[in-house]
N, C-alpha and C positions, 0 to 999 in steps of 0.2 A: 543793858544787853551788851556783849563783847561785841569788839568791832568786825566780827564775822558774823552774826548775825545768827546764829543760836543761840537756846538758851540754857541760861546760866546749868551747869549741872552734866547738859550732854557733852561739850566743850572739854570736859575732864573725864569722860566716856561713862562714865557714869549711870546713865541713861540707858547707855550701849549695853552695857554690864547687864543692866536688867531686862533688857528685851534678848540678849543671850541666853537669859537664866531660864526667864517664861520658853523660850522656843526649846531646852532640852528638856523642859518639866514638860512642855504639850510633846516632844518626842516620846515619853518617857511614859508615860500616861495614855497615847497612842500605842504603843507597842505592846501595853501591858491588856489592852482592850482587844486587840488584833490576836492573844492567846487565851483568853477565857470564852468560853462557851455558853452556847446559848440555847437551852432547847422548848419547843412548844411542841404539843400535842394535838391530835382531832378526831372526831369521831368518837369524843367520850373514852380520848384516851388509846384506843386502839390502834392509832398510827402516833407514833413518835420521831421528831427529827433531832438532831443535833449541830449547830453550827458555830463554827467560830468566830471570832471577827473580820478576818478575812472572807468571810461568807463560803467558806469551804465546807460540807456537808462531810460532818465525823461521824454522827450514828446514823441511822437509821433503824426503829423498830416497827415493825407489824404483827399483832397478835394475831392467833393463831385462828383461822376462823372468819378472817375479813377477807378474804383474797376469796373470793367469790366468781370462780372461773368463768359463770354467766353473767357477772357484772364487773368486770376491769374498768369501766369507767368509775366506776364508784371508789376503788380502792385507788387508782389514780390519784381523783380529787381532793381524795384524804391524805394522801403525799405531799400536791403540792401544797394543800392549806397549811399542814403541819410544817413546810420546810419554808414558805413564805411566815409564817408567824414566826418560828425562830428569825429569821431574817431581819423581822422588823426589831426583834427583842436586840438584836447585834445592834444596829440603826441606830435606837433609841437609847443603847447606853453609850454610842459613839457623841451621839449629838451632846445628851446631857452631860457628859463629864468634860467635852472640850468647850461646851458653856460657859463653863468658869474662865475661861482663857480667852474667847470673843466677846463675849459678852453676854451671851444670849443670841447674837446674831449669828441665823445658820449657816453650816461651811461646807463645802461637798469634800467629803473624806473617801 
């Protein structure tokens, strides 16, 4: 071991190099996650959300027919199920694709 007490490899940055390289591949691969879209449905379909990875809600659709002026609770529920399921579909391709880069160990992004 050099007389500074790293080892061998990092010393000639080396190391450094590659822990630069992984951190713009997890930028790069973060950002590209943060513009793709994510959408889930409820109600058999009749409500549809859209969301991005940013968790910003791009569509939204409701068939024509559900909006049932004596039950708005119901067409509610089916909003927020719909834009919570996209939600976790964002979640779940955030975790899994920065997996590769922690380990497996979860990250709050």
């Amino acid at each position: 071991m050099p007389k500074h007490g790293l080892p061998q490899g990092f010393a000639g940055g080396n190391m450094l190099k590659q822990v630069q390289k992984m951190q713009e591949e997890m930028l790069r691969v973060q950002q590209e996650l943060e513009e793709r879209e994510y959408t889930s449905a409820s109600g058999g379909g009749a409500v549809s959300a859209t969301v991005n990875g940013r968790h910003e809600v791009v569509s939204l659709s409701v068939s024509p027919g559900v909006a049932d002026p004596e039950d708005l609770d119901m067409l509610t529920d089916l909003v927020i199920a719909a834009v919570n399921g996209a939600m976790r579909e964002a979640d779940e391709a955030m975790q899994k694709e920065m997996s590769r880069f922690t380990g497996g160990m979860k990250m709050p992004f």
